[in-house]
N, C-alpha and C positions, 0 to 999 in steps of 0.2 A: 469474411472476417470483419470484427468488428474494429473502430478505432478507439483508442482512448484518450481521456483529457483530465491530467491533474492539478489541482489545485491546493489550497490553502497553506504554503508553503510560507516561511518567513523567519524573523528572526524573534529569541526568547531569551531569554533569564532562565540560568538552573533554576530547574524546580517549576517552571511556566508548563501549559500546553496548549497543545494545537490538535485540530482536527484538520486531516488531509479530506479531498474527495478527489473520486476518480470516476469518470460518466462516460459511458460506453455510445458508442452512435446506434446501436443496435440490440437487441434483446443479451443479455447475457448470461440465463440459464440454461446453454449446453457449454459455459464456463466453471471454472473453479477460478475465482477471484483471487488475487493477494497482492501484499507488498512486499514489497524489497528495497533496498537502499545500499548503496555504494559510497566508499570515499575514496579518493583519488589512490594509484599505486595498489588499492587490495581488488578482490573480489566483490563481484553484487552478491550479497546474501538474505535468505528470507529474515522477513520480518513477520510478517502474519497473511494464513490463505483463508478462503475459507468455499468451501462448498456449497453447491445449492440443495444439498440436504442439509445443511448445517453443519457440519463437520469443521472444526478447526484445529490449524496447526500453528506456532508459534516459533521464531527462531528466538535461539540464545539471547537475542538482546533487548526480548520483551520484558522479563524479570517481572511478571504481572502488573507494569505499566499503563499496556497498550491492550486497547481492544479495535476486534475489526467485526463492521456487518456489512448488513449488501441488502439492498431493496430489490429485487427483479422488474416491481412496477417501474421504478424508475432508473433502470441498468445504471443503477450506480452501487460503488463500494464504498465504505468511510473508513478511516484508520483513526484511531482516535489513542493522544499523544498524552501521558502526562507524568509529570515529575520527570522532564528531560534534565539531561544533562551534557555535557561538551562534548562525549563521546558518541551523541547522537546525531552528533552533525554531521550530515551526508545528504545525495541528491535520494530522493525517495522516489520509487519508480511504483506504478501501477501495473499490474498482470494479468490478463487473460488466459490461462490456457485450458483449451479444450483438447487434447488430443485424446483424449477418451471418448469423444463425440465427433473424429476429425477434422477440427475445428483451427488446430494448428495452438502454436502461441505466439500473445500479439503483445509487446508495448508501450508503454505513454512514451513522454518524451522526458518524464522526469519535474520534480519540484523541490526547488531548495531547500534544506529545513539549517537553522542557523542555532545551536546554543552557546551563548558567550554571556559576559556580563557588560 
C-alpha cells in the first residue's frame, strides 16, 4: 500500500482559494483518488474522487467550486478550492482506495483548511 502526504492547507478570506496536493510514495494507478473532509462532532464526507480512467464524483459541498485531477506520472492528486466559505472549514483528508485492484484503502494524515475573515 501506498502512503500519502497532504499539503497546501491554510487559512482564507470567504471568497479566497487554495489548492490542496496530496503525493502518494508509490504508483497510484490501481487507485481511485479522492478527498474528503471532516469537522469535529460530524462525519468525514466526500468531497471529490476521481478515477484513473477519469471518472469523477463530487460530494454536496462542491456546488461546482472545486475541481480535482491526478497526475499518475507524478502519483499525485490536487483538489483545487475556490470561492470558499466558513462552512468549508474542516481538516481535508486525501484517499486512496484500491479495493477494486486489492489494494485496500489508505489515508493521509489530513490538512487544515481555515475560512474566516
Amino acid at each position: 500500500q501506498v502512503q500519502l502526504a497532504e499539503s497546501g492547507g491554510g487559512s482564507v478570506q470567504p471568497g479566497g482559494s487554495l489548492t490542496l496536493s496530496c503525493v502518494a510514495s508509490g504508483s497510484i494507478v490501481p487507485y481511485t483518488m479522492g478527498w474528503y473532509r471532516q469537522v469535529p462532532g460530524e462525519e468525514r464526507e466526500l468531497v471529490a474522487s476521481l478515477t484513473t480512467e477519469d471518472y469523477t464524483a463530487f460530494g454536496t459541498s462542491s456546488k461546482g467550486r472545486f475541481r480535482i485531477s491526478r497526475d499518475n506520472s507524478k502519483n499525485t492528486v490536487s483538489l483545487f478550492l475556490k470561492n470558499l466559505q466558513p462552512d468549508d472549514t474542516a481538516v481535508y483528508y486525501c484517499q486512496a482506495d484500491g479495493r477494486h485492484t486489492g489494494n485496500g484503502i489508505v489515508w493521509g494524515h489530513g490538512t487544515q483548511v481555515t475560512v474566516s475573515f
